[in-house]
N, C-alpha and C positions, 0 to 999 in steps of 0.2 A: 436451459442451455448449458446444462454441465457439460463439461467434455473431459478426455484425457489429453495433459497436454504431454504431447513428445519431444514437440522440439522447443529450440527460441523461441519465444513469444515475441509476436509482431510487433515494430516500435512504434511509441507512439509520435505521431508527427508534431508540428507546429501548430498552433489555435489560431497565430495570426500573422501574415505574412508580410515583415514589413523592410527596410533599407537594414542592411549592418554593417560594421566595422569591422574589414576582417585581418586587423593587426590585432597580434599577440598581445595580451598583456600579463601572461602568467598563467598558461594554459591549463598545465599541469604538474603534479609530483613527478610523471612518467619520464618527463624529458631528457633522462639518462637511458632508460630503458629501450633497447633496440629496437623490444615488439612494437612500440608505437609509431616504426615506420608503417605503421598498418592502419593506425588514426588519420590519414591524410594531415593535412597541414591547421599551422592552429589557427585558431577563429576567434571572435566574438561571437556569443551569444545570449538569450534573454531565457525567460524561463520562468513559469508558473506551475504550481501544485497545489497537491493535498496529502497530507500526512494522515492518516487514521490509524488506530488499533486492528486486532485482528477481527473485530466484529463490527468494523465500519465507524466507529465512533471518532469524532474529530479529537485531534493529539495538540495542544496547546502547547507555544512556549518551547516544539520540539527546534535541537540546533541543526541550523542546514548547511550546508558547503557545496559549493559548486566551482571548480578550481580558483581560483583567488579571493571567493566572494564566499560572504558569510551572511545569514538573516536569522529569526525565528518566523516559527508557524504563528497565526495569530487563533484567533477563538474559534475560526471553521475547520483550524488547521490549514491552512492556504500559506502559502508564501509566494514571493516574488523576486527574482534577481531578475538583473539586465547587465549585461556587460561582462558575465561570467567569461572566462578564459578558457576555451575548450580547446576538442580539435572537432576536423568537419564531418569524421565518420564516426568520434565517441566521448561524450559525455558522460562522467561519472557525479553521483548526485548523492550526499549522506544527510544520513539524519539521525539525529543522539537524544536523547530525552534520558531520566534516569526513571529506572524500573520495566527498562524496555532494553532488548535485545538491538542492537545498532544497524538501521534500516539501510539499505541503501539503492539505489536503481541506476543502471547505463543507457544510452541510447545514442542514435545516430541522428547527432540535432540538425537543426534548419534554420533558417536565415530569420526566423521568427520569435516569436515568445512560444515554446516546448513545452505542452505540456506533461505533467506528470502526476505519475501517482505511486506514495508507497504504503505498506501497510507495516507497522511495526506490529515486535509480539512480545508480550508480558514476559521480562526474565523472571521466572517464578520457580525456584531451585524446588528438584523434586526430588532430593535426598541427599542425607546428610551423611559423607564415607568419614573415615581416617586415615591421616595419613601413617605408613610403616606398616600395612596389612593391604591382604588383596581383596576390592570390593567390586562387585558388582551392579548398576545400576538398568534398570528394563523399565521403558515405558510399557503403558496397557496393549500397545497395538505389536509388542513381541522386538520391538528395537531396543538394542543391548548393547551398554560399553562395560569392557572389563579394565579394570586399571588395578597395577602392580602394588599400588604405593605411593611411589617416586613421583616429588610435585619441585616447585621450585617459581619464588617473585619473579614476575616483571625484570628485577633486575639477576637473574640468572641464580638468587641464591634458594638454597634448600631451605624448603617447609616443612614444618611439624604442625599437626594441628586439624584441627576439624575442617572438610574440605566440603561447600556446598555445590552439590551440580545442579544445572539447569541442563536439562535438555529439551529439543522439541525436532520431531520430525515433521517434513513438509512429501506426503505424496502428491505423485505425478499426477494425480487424479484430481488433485484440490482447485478448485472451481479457483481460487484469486493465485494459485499459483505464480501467477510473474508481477502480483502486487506484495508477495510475503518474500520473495527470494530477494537474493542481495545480487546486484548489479542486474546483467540477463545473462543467460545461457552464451556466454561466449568466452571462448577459451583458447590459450596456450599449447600445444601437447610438447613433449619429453622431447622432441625434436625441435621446439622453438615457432611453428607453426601456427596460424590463427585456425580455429574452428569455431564451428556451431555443434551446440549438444544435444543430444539424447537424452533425458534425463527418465532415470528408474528409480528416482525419490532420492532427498538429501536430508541431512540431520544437521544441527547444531548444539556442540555440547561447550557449554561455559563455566569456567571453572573459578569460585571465589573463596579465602582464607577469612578466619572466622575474623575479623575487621574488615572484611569487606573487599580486599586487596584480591587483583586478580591472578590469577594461577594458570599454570602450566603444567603437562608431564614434565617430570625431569628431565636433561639433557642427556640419551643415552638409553632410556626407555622407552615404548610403548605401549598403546593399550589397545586392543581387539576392540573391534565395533563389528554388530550384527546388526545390522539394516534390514526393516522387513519388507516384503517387495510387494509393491502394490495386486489385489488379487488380479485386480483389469491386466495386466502385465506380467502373469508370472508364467504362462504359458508362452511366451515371445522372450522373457528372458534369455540372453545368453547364458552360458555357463561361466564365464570367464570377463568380466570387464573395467575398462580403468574407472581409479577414482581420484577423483580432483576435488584441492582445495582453495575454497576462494582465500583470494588476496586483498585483504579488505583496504589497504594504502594503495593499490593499482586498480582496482574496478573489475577485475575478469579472473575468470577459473583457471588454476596451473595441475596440467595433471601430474600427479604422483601417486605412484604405486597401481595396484589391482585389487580387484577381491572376486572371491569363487560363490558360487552359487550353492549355498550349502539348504537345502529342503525349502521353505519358503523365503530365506532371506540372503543376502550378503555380507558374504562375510570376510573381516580383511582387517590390515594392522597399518596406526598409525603413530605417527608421532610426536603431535599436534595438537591442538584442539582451535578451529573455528570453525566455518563451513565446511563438509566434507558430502559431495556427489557422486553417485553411480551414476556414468554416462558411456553413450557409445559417440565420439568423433564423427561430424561431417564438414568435408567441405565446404566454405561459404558463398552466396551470390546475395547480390544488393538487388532486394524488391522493391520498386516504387507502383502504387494505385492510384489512379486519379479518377475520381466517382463526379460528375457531373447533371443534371437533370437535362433534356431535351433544348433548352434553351442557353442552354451552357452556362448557368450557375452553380457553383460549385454547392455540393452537398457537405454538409457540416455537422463532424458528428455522430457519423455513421459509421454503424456498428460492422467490422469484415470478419469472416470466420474464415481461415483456410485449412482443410483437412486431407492430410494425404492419402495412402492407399489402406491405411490400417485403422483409420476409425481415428485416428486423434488429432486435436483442432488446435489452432492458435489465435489468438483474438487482434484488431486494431482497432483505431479510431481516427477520422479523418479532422482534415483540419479547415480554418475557412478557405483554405482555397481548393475544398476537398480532395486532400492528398496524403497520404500515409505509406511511410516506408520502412523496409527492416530487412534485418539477416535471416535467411533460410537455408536450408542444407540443399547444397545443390543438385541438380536430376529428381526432382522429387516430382511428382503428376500432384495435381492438390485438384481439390473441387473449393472454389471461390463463392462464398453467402453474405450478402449485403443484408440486413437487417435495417427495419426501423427502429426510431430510438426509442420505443417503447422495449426493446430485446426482445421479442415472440414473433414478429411477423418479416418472412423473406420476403423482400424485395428484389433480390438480385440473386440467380444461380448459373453458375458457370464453367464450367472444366478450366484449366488453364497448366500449362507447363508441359513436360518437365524443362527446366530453365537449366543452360550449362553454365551462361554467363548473365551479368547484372541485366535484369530485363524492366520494362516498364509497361502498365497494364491500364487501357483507358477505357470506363464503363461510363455508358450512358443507359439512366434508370429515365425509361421512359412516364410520363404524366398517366394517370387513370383517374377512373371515378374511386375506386379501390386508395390511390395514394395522393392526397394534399398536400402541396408545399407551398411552404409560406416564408416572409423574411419575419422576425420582427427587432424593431427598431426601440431606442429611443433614448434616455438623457441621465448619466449618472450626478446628483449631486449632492453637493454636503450641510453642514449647517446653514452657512450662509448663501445656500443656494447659489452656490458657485459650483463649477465643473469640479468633480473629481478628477484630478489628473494620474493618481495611482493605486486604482483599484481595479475591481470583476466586480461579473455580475457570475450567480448563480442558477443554475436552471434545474428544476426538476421536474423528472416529468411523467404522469400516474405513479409516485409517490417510489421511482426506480433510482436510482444512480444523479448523483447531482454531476451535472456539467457544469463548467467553468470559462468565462469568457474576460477579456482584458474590455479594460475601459480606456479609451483613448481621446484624453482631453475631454470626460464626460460621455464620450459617444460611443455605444455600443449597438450592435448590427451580426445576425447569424442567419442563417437557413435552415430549415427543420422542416423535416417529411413524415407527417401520419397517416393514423390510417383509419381517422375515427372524424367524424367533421365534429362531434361534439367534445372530443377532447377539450381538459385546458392544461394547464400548465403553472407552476410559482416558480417567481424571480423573489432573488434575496442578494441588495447589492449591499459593498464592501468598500469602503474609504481604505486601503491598507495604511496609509501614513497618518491616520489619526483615530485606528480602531474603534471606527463610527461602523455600527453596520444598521441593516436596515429588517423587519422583520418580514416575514415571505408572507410573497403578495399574491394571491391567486390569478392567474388570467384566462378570458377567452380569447380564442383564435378569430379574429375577424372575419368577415366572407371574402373582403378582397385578399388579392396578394401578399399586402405587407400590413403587418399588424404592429400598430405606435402602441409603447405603452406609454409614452413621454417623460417629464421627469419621475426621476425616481432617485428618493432621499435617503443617505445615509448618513442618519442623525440620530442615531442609539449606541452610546457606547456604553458596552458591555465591559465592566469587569470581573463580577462575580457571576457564579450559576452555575445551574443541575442540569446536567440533561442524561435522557434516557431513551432507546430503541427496544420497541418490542420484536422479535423476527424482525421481518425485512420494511413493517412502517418505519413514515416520517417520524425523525427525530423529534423528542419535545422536549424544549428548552422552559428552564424555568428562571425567572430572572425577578423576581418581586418576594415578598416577605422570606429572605433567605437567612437563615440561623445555624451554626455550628458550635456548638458547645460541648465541652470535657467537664467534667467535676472531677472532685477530688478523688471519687470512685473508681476512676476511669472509665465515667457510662459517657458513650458517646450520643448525642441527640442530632440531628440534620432536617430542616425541613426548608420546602421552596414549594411556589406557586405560579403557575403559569396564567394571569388573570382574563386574558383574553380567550384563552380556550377552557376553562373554566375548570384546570386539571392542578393537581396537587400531590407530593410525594415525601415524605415523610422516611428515615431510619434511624431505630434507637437497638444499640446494644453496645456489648462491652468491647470495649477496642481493646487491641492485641498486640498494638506496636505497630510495625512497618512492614512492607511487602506483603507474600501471599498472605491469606488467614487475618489481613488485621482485624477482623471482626470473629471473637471467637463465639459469639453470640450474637443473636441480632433477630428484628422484626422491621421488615420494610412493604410500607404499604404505601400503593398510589391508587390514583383515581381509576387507571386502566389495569389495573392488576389485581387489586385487592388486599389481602392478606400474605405474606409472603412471611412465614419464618424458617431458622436456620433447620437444615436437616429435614429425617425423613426422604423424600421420592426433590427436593430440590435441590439446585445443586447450587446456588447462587456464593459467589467468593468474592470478596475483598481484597485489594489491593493500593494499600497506602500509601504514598511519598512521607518521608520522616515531616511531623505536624510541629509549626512551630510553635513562639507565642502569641499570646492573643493580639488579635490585630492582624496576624499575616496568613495570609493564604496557606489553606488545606489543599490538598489534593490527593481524592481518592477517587479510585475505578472498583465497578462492581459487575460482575455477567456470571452467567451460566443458565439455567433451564429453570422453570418451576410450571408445576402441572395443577391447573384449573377442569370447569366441565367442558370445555371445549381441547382440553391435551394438553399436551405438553409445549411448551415453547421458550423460544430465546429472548432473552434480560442481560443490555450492556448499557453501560449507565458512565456516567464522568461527573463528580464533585469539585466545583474551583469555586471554593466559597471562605471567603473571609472568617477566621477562625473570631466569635465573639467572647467565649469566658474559655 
């Protein structure tokens, strides 16, 4: 289901739809800001997520913000607010962690718990300039920033000194597209106006002084950026179009300036550096879908694709009261694909639109031999087998995308549509208020209707542990004989065990400090990979948090490729283990 996306990505709705409070209590920073007569009025709202890396790995510990309200991610990377201070058409949502670029997502909430998802990306500076000389910096895929020189602190004063960049470009084409970008596709234009974007790929370039202190061009300068344009797009490129920069204290894109279409890329001057997007402006209309089965249970879950006339898709997800809604460019014809939640099989195809004004769209996915729905039910609890009153349940299902469901007073309840009668399914619940979790359960689907799995305990609390994904498998957590050791040599040692699945992964080399590279050496070997060392056809890299003393938590990330008899494949791994010597 790759696709290219062009516009807004579809918002994701509510998980669960229940009574709210719709007094203000601090809604937003914006409340000076004029544009947010365009937020409707402000709200309460509730709100659940997941934070992951770029290669799906849960992000621990990450800081969230939801207007007034603050939490951390816990071990799945999950979090939970209620009572955030929105407004009723937009929700901005951050997330901070250090050694990551600063996540963030928008959306137009509902009267429910929202959920969410964002993907943070490794700030891993990919070249060291000077400052007082003109330098050049080019990623491999031909995206190019030129800078003069000229930098200057935070607080407006002049830099001297080694300046690191981090850059990363995000094309149009990239399959998690509206889980890596910052807020969504909605924006400002140079007239004051709301739209929805276009997008022809965005970059992000961050700039920090050799203490770590962050940086700016000077006041007064600029620096040329050459964006290269994705191939799927460069025949539909314009010659000519605006570029906007996100506004990371407002939620949404403000355009300024242009840039020209110079051979395969864009190319344009700015004078700034945070988010910066090639987009073409449309006007906006408010989509809502409501997906139901024959018997008028709402479907939960389910996967929408809308694709307009040029081949490019936008994705949502419905909620339990199978509803999902969001900003699209207005007059657009879209073709509408309902998918099961395995992601491969259409369920539902439809034409729909062109839409002038906010429209509302009601499918009923009729029953087959071909499609099975089923509820299933049953009891979340904790040590003392008493209800959880604030946690999720997780769901995964043939080993795809974990879904995420609230626990309410212990009791959780969804609907799900297959398409296989022998499928099953694992649930992994979550105490959030006393970081109990529970390990992932396998189930079958019953032959009736509703399938009990009954209680179900979360009474493992994790604090330390390894985990690792290979490609697009289940995550494997390792939480038993875990070790981290430095010597005096600076040789680093890691080993963990997963006893139940009978698996084990071990890394010894020389550490390197912090950030990218900390391992400038190294030999990592697990039970499903084998042998893995540095160099050569692998490309496997390190990424530190500064280590402390013994006793306190390490935290390193490790991903890239290494190639066995079966090819080549993807290695992303996360260390939260108790530093022992």
């Amino acid at each position: 289901m790759k696709k290219h996306f062009r516009f807004l990505t579809f918002l994701l709705s509510a998980l669960f739809i229940v009574g709210c409070n719709p007094n203000d209590d601090g809604s937003s920073s914006n409340a000076s800001d004029p544009f947010t007569q365009n937020f409707g009025a402000a709200v309460s709202r509730d709100f659940m997520g997941q934070v992951v890396d770029q290669y799906g790995v849960a992000i621990q510990n990450a800081e969230i913000k939801i207007g007034n309200k603050t939490t951390q991610t816990d071990v799945n990377g999950v979090f939970i607010i209620k009572g955030a201070g929105v407004y009723k058409r937009f929700a901005y949502i951050t997330s901070k962690k250090s050694g990551f670029i600063d996540g963030s997502r928008a959306m137009v909430p509902t009267s429910g718990i929202n959920n969410v998802k964002i993907m943070m990306i490794a700030n891993t500076p990919v070249q060291i300039i000077s400052s007082g000389v003109a330098s050049e910096v080019t990623l491999p895929n031909g995206t190019t920033v030129n800078f003069d020189g000229a930098f200057q602190d935070e607080n407006g004063n002049a830099y001297t000194g080694d300046v690191q960049v981090a850059m990363y470009h995000l094309e149009a084409s990239n399959e998690n597209l509206s889980s890596l970008m910052p807020g969504m596709l909605y924006a400002k234009d140079e007239s004051g106006a709301e739209k929805v974007l276009e997008t022809y790929g965005m970059m992000n370039v961050e700039l920090k002084g050799s203490n770590g202190q962050k940086l700016q061009i000077a006041s007064g300068h600029t620096a040329g950026i050459s964006m290269a344009i994705d191939a799927t797009q460069l025949a539909t490129a314009p010659n000519t179009i605006p570029l906007w920069h996100f506004d990371d204290a407002k939620g949404y894109w403000i355009e300024e300036g242009s840039a020209t279409k110079v051979g395969n890329a864009y190319v344009g001057t700015v004078s700034h550096f945070s988010w910066w997007n090639c987009d073409i402006p449309n006007s906006t209309i408010l989509l809502t879908i409501n997906i139901h089965d024959n018997n008028g249970n709402p479907l939960v879950n389910q996967i929408i694709e809308l694709t307009d006339q040029n081949g490019y898709s936008t994705f949502g997800l419905t909620d339990s009261n199978g509803q999902t809604s969001g900003l699209i460019p207005e007059n657009s014809s879209l073709v509408l694909q309902v998918y099961a939640s395995n992601y491969s099989t259409i369920i539902y195809n439809s034409a729909i639109g062109p839409f002038v004004t906010d429209a509302v769209v009601n499918i009923v996915i009729e029953g087959s031999p071909a499609l099975i729905f089923n509820q299933v039910t049953g009891n979340l609890v904790n040590c003392e087998n008493t209800n959880v009153t604030n946690g999720y349940m997780m769901l995964i299902r043939e080993g795809y995308s974990s879904f995420f469901f609230p626990v309410n007073n212990g009791q959780f309840s969804f609907n799900t549509v297959r398409t296989s009668a022998n499928e099953t399914f694992s649930l992994r619940g979550g105490d959030y208020n006393t970081s109990n979790y529970s390990e992932a359960i396998v189930y079958s689907y019953s032959n009736s209707a509703t399938t009990n799995v009954g209680n179900f305990a979360a009474c493992n609390p994790i604090t330390e542990f390894i985990s690792y994904q290979i490609d697009s498998n289940p995550t494997v957590i390792m939480q038993s004989n875990l070790t981290f050791t430095i010597d005096m040599n600076n040789y680093l040692s890691v080993f963990g065990r997963n006893n139940e699945l009978g698996k084990e992964i071990s890394i010894d080399g020389q550490a390197g400090g912090t950030g990218a590279n900390a391992m400038l050496g190294f030999v990592l070997q697990g039970t499903d990979f084998g042998v893995i060392r540095s160099g050569g056809t692998n490309t496997i890299t390190y990424n530190a948090a500064p280590i402390g003393a013994v006793g306190t938590y390490a935290d390193v990330t490790f991903n890239g490729t290494f190639t066995d008899t079966t090819g080549t494949h993807t290695l992303s791994g996360l260390i939260h283990v108790i530093r022992d010597n």
